[in-house]
VEXNUNU-524339 format. One line per 2 residues: number of its first residue (from 1); their letters; for each residue x negated, y, z of C-alpha. Coordinates in steps of 0.001 Angstrom, whole numbers. Layout:
# residues N
NUM> a> X/Y/Z  ... $
END
This chain:
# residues 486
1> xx> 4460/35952/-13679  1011/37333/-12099 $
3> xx> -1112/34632/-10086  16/36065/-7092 $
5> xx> 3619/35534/-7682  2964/31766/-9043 $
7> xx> 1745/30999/-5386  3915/32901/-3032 $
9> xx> 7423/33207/-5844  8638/36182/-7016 $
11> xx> 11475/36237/-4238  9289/35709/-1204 $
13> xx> 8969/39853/-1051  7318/39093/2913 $
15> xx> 4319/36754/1932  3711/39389/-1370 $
17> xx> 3602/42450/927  1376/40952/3774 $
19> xx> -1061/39572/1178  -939/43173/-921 $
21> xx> -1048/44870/2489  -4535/42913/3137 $
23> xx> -6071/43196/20  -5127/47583/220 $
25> xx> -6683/47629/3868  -9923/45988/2841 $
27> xx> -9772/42899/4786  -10745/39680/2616 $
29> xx> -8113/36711/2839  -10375/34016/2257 $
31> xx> -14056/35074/4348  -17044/32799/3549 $
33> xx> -17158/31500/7177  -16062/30245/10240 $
35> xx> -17510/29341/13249  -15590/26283/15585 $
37> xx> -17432/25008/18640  -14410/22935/20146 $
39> xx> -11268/21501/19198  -7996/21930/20604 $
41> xx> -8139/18249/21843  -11260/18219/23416 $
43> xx> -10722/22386/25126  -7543/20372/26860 $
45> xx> -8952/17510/28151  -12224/18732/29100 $
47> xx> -10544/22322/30394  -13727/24474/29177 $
49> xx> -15460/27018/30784  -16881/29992/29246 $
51> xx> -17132/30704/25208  -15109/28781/22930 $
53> xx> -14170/29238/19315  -11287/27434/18058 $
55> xx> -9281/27345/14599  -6260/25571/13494 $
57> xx> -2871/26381/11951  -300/29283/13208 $
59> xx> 3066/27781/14070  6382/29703/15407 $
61> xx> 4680/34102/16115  6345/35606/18286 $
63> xx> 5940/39083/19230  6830/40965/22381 $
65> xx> 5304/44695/22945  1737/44708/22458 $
67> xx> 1509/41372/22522  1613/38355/20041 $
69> xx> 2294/34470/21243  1397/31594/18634 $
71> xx> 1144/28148/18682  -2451/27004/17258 $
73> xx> -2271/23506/15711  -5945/21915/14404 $
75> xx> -4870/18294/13614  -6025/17066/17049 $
77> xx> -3942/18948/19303  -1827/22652/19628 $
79> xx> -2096/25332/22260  -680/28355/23267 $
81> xx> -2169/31561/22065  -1759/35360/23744 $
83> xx> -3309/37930/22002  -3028/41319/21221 $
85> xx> -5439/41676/18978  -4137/39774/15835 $
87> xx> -5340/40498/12027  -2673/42317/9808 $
89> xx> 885/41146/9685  -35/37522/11277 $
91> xx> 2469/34630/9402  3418/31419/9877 $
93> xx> 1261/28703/8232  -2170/30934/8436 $
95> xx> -4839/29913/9543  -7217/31271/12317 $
97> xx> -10492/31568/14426  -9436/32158/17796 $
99> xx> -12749/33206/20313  -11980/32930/24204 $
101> xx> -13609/32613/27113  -10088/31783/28985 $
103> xx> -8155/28695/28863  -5551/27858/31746 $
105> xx> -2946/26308/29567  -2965/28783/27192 $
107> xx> -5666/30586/25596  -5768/33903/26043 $
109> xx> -7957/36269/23266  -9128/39154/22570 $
111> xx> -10503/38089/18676  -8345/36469/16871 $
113> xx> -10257/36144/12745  -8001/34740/9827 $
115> xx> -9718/32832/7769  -7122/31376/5457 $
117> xx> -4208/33208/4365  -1202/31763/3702 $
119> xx> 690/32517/341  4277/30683/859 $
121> xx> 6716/29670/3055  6209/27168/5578 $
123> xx> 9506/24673/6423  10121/24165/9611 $
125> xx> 11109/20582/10700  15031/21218/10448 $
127> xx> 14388/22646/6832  12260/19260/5541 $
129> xx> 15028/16879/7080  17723/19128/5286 $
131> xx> 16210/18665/1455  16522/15659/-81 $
133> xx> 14736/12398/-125  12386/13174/-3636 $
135> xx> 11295/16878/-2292  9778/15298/778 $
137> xx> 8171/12539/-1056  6641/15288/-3746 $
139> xx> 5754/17649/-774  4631/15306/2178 $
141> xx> 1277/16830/2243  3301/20143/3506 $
143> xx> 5501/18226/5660  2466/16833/7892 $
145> xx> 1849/20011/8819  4870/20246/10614 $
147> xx> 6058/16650/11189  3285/14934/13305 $
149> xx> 5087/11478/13425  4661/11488/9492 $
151> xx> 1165/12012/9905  886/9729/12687 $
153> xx> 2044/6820/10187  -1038/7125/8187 $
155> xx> -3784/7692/11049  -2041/4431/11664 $
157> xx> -2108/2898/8624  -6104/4295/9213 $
159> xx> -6335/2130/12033  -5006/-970/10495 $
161> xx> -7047/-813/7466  -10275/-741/10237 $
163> xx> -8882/-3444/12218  -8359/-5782/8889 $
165> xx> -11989/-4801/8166  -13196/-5738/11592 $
167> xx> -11066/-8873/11443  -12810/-10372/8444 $
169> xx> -16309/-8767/9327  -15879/-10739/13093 $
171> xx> -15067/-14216/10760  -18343/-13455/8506 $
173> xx> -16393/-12705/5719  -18238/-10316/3244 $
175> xx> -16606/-7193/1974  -17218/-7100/-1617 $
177> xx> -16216/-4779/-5056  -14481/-6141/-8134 $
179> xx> -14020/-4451/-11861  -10442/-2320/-12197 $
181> xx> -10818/-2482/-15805  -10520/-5850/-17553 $
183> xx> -11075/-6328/-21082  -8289/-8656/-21795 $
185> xx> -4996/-9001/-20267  -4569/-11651/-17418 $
187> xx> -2268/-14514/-17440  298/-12956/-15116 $
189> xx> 4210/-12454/-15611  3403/-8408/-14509 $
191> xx> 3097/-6126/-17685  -823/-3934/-17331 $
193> xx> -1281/-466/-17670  -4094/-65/-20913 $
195> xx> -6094/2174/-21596  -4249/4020/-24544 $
197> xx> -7100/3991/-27111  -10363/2308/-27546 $
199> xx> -13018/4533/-25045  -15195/1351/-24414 $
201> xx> -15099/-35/-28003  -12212/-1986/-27231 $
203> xx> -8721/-1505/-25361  -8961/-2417/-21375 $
205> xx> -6354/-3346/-18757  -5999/-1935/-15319 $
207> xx> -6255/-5342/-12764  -2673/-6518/-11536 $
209> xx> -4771/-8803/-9290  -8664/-9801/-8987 $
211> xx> -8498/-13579/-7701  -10380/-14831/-10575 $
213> xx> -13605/-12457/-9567  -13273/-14035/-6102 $
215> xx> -12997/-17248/-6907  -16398/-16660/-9471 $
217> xx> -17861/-15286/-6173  -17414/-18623/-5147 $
219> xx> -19451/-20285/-7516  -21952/-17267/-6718 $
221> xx> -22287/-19250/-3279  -20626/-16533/-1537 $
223> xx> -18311/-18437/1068  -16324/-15908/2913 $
225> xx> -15655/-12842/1004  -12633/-10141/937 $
227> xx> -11699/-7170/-757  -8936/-3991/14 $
229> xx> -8335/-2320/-3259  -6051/-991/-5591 $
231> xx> -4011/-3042/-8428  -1493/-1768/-10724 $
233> xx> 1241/-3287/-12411  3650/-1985/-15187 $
235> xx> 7062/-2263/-13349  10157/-815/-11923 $
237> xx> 9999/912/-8234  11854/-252/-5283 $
239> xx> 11427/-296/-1516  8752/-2813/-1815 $
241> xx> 7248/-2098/-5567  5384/437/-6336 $
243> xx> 2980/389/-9474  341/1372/-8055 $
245> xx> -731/-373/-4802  -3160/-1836/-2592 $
247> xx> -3486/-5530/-2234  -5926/-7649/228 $
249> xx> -7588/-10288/-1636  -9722/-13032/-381 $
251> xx> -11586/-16402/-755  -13111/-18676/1813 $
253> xx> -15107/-22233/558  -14843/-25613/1780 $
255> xx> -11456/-24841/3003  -7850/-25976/1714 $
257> xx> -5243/-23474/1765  -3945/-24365/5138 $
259> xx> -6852/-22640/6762  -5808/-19112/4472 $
261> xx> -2208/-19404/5571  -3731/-19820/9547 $
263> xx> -6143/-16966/8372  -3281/-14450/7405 $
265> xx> -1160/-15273/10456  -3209/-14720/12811 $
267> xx> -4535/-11034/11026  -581/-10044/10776 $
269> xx> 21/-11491/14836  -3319/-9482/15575 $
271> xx> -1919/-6065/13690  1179/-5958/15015 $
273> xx> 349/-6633/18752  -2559/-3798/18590 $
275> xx> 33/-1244/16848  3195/-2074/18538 $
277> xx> 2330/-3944/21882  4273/-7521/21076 $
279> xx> 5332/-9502/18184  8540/-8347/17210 $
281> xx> 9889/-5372/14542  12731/-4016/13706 $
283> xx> 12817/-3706/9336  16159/-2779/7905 $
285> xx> 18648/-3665/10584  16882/-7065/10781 $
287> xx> 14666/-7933/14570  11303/-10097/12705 $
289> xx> 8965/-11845/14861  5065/-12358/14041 $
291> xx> 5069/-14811/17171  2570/-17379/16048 $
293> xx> 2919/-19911/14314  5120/-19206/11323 $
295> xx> 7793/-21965/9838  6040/-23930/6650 $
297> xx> 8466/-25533/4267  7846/-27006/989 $
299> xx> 9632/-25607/-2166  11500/-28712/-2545 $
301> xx> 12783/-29014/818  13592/-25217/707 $
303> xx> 15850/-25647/-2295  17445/-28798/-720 $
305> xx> 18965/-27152/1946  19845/-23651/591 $
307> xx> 21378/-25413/-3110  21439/-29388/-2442 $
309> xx> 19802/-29865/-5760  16559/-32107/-5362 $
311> xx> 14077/-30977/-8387  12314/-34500/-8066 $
313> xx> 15159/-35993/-9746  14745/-33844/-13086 $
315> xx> 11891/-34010/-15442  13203/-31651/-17986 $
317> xx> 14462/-27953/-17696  18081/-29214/-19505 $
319> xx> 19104/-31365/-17177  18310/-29314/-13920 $
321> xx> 19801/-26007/-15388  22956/-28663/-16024 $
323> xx> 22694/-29748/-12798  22308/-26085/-11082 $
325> xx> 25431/-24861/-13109  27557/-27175/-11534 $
327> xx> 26738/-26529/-8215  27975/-22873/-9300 $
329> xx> 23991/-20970/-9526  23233/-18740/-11996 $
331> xx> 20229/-20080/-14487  18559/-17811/-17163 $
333> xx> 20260/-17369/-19983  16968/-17218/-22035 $
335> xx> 13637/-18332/-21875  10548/-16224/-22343 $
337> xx> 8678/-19118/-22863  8697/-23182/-24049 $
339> xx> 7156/-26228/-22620  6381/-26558/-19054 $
341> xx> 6855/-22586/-18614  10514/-23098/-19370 $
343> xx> 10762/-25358/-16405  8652/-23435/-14453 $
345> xx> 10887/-20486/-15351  14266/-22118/-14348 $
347> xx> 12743/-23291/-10902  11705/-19591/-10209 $
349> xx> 14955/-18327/-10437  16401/-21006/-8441 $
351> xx> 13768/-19985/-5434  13912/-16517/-6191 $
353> xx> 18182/-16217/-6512  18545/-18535/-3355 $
355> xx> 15553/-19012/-1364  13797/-15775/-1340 $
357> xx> 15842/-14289/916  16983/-16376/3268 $
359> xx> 13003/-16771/4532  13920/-13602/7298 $
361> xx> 11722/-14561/9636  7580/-15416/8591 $
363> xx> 7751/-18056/6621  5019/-20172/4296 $
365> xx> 6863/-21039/1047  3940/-24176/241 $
367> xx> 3861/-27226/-2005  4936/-25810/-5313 $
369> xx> 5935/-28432/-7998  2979/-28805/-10672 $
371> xx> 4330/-27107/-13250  5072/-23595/-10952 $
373> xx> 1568/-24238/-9173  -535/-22058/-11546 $
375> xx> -3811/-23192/-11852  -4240/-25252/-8106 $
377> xx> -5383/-28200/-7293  -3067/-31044/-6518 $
379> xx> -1678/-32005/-3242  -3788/-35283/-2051 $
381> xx> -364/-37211/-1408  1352/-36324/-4099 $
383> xx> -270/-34980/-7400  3018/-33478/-8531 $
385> xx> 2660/-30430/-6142  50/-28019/-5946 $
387> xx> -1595/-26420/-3236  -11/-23067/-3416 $
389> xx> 1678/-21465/-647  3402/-17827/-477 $
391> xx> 4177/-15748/1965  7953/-14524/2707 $
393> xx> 9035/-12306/5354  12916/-10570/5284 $
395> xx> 12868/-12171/1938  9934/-10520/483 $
397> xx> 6933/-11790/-778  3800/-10613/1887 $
399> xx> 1064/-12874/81  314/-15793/-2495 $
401> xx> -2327/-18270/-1645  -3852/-21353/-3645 $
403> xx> -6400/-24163/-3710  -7655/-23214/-7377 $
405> xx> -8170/-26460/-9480  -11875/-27267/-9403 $
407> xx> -12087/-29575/-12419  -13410/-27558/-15204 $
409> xx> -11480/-29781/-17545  -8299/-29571/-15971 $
411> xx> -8399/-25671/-15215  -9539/-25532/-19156 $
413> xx> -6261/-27454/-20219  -3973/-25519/-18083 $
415> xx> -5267/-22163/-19464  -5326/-23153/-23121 $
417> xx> -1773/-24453/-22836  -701/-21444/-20878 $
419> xx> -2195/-19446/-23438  -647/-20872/-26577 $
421> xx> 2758/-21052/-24992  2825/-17340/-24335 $
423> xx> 756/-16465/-28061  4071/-18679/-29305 $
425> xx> 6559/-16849/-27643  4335/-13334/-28966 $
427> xx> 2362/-12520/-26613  -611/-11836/-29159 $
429> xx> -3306/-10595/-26747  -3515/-13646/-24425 $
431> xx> -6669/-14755/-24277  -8801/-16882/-22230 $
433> xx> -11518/-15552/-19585  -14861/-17275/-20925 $
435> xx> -16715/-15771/-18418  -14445/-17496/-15775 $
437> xx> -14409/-21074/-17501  -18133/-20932/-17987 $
439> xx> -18745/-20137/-14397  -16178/-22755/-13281 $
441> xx> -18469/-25381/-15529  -21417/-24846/-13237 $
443> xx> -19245/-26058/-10431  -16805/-24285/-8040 $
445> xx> -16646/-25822/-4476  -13362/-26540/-2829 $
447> xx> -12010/-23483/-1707  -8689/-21448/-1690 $
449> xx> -7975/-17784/-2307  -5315/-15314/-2203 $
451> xx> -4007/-11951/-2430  -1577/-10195/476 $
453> xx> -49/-6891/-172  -1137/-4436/2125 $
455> xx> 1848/-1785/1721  4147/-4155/2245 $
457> xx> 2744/-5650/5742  1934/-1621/6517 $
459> xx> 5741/-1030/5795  6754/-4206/8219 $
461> xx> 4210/-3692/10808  4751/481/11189 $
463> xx> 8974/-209/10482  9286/1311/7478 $
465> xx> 12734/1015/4851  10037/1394/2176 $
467> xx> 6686/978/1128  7021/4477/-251 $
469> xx> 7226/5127/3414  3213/4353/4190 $
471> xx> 1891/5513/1202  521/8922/1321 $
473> xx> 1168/10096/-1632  3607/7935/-3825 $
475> xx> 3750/7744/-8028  5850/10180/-8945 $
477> xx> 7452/10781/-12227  6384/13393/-14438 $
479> xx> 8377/15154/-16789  7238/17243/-19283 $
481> xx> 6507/20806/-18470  5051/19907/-15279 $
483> xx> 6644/18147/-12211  9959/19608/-10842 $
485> xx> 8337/21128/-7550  11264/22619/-5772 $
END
């Protein structure tokens, strides 16, 4: 197969004779210039008098006589075209220079230049929404070109990712950059991505979250800081995982978590009024409302009214899962882990199998019980919950906020036994994060930080069935012998 045929296939015998057609005439494909004093946009809305050089994509040539009638598309805008002085067999999907000194709705010219030739097929609309689901996800850079709302979502997703920026920048909050790589793995229930040999003398993860920088930040005397970057986790895809994605993390001092949770309700209210004009969104059959302010209600009470078990009255992981079973809920039928994790496991499933996703509508998931409270700080009232709160909306979870634990003896136990309770159940690598205990020692003030996943409130806010949906260009399985491009 010659180069030529690898870019336009061996069956597409009209894109192989208009480029060999070219190339035997003299005329060069590809020229080393161009020269555009206007866009389409602007031409329109300013209606331009005298010399104007445009260029943009050819959609739908028609020809009739002497005379040839495109549609010019540059990204901003499309226009009309008359010519009848067009370069070589003119196709759809080239791209042009068009000079006029005429524009009443059209633009009429005397010079149209190509100055990108186009090698292959371009699908019109009717042919994208007639392939299936995986060719549009592997080709959606093509598609753009001819579905506008598609490329519309992400100039919006553009625009939200400037208005979370200003949001933060308005509050004071600094915008700050945190290390990808990690050189041990993180206490987190996600599986890493590692590097797959020692480059940097010694294996490093890719972050599944960066909370701990933040909060070190905050012994930095940094009060207000934020971050929008990627994470990547080690774990199957659905409609709202992906492993590679883009999470919103943040830390603010001298604040409990309630002021976070007010934080991230008012940035989500704010998005979706300036996107979509009110409150409300339609996700997977289902009406949400961002209306502020969002239903709070503590894991206990949660479980209470969606199982009628109480997890005050248990202390061990036994008696609940005893308890659970005859109320007629599933339990796990192993345990990853012993000692408090085993609870903590147990109570996860209980949330996650009947809690999870009956929280439709916003909703703060807060008060966790100490042993499912990570490393937080206790509540004030009651020192067997922790300040942690998560975010739930159509039963997914948006964000995870906590008051991190600020005495360094405390935070130091709960690692150590976190540690040896997962290096028990062979988990080897776990290790602890010296770095962050040290800086914790110097002092850490109260404060509270979080992480909120950005695809997923760009897949509520833009009414999306997926998260694949507002992600340009989503992970995509590759075989061997290349990816399966047709």
């Amino acid at each position: 197969m010659s180069d030529l045929e690898y870019f336009v296939g061996i069956d597409d015998q009209e894109h192989l004779r208009a480029y060999s057609d070219m190339v035997v005439r003299g005329e060069l494909p590809y020229p080393p210039d161009m020269q555009r004093t206007t866009t389409i946009n602007t031409l329109k809305k300013h209606r331009i008098q005298g010399e104007f050089k445009i260029a943009g994509r050819v959609l739908d040539v028609k020809t009739s006589g002497k005379t040839t009638t495109f549609e010019l598309y540059d990204g901003s805008d499309r226009v009309l075209v008359e010519t009848e002085s067009i370069p070589g067999a003119l196709q759809r999907g080239d791209i042009v220079e068009v000079s006029s000194d005429s524009y009443n709705g059209a633009v009429s010219s005397s010079n149209v230049r190509l100055i990108t030739k186009s090698l292959a097929h371009l699908p019109t609309m009717q042919e994208f929404e007639e392939k299936e689901d995986e060719y549009r996800k592997k080709h959606r850079d093509i598609e753009m070109i001819v579905n506008h709302s598609l490329k519309d979502t992400f100039v919006k997703r553009s625009r939200i990712n400037s208005l979370i920026r200003r949001f933060y920048g308005d509050r004071e909050f600094i915008d700050v950059e945190t290390p990808f790589l990690l050189p041990y793995p993180e206490i987190s229930p996600n599986k890493a991505f590692s590097t797959e040999e020692p480059k940097f003398s010694q294996k490093a993860d890719l972050r599944r979250t960066n909370t701990e920088y933040i909060r070190r930040l905050m012994v930095a005397g940094f009060e207000k800081v934020y971050q929008l970057g990627k994470c990547f986790r080690d774990e199957p895809t659905s409609f709202k995982h992906l492993p590679e994605f883009t999470q919103l993390t943040f830390g603010i001092a001298y604040e409990d978590y309630n002021a976070l949770m007010k934080n991230i309700e008012e940035l989500t209210s704010m998005l979706c009024m300036d996107i979509n004009g009110h409150h409300s969104v339609n996700f997977r059959g289902q009406t949400l409302d961002f209306t502020l302010p969002w239903k709070r209600i503590s894991v206990r009470n949660a479980l209470l009214q969606h199982t009628g078990i109480d997890i005050e009255k248990f202390d061990n992981p036994k008696e609940l899962s005893r308890e659970a079973q005859r109320a007629g809920l599933e339990v796990p039928r192993e345990y990853k882990y012993g000692g408090f994790l085993k609870m903590a496991i147990l109570v996860d499933k209980l949330i996650e199998d009947n809690v999870n996703n009956k929280l439709v509508q916003p909703t703060f998931l807060c008060e966790y019980p100490w042993y499912l409270g990570g490393p937080a700080k206790e509540l004030d009232s009651d020192p067997r919950y922790k300040k942690r709160a998560e975010v739930f909306v159509a039963g997914a979870e948006l964000a995870n906020i906590s008051t991190p634990q600020n005495d360094p003896f405390k935070i130091k136990k709960w690692y150590t036994e976190t540690i040896k309770l997962k290096q028990e159940a062979g988990w080897k690598n776990a290790r602890l994060d010296e770095l962050y205990l040290r800086a914790i020692g110097h002092g850490i003030p109260i404060c509270t930080t979080g992480g909120l996943g950005v695809d997923r409130l760009m897949m509520f806010i833009l009414e999306k069935d997926s998260i694949e949906d507002v992600v340009l260009f989503p992970w995509r399985r590759y075989k061997e012998g290349g990816y399966n491009v047709k």
